[in-house]
C-alpha positions in Angstrom: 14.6 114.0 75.6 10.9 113.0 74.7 8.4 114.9 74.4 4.7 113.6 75.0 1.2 115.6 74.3 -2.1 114.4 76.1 -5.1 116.0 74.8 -8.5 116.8 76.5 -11.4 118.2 75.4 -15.1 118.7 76.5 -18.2 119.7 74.9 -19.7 121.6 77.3 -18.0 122.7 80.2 -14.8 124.6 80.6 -11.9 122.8 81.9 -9.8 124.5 84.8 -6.6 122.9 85.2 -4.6 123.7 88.4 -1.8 121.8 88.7 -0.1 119.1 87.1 3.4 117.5 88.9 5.6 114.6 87.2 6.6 112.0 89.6 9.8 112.5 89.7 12.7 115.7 88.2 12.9 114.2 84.9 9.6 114.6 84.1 8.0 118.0 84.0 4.4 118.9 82.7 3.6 122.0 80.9 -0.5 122.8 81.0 -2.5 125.8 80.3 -2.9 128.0 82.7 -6.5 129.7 81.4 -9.4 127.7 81.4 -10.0 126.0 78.4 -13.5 126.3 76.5 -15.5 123.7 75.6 -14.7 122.3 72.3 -11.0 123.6 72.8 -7.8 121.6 73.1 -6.5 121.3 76.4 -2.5 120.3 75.7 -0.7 119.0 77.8 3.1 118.8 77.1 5.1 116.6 79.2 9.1 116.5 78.6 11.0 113.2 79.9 14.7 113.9 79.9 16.1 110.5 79.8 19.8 111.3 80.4 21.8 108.8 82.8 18.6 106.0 82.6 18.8 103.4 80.4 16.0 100.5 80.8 12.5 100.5 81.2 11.1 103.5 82.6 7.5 104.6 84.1 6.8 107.8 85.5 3.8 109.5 85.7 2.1 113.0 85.8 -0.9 113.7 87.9 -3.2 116.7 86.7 -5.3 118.5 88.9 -8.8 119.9 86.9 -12.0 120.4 87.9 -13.0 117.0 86.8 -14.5 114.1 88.2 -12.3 112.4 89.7 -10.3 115.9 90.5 -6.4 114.2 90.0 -6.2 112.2 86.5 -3.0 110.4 86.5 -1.3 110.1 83.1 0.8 106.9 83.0 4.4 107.0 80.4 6.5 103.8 80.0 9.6 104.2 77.6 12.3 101.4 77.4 15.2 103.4 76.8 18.2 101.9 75.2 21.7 102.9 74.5 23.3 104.9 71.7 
């Protein structure tokens, strides 16, 4: 299991973050679900479960905020090797 945080942050407008899907089962996002003032941290805590891969890896989560572009896609690459 790894577990990834991406941080945002703004200065002067709130952030409102709608959605954010992991390209696959294995990787699932967790985002805030209130909009997140400016100055504030917006975390967003992604959880790769690596069971049964072994080998490089790249998945990705797309986040869905009232930004400009709207979808930001947040790119992981793990090599993950055996025990």
């Amino acid at each position: 299991m790894l577990r990834l945080q991406q941080l945002w942050r703004h200065k002067w407008l709130q952030l409102i973050i709608s959605d954010a899907k992991g390209s696959c089962g294995c990787t699932v996002p967790t985002y805030p679900k209130d909009p997140v003032q400016p100055g504030e941290d917006a975390i967003i805590d992604v959880q790769f479960n690596s069971a049964n891969k072994v080998g490089e890896q790249n998945k990705t989560v797309t986040v869905t905020a009232n930004t400009d572009p709207e979808n930001t896609v947040i790119s992981i690459h793990a090599n993950v090797q055996m025990k």
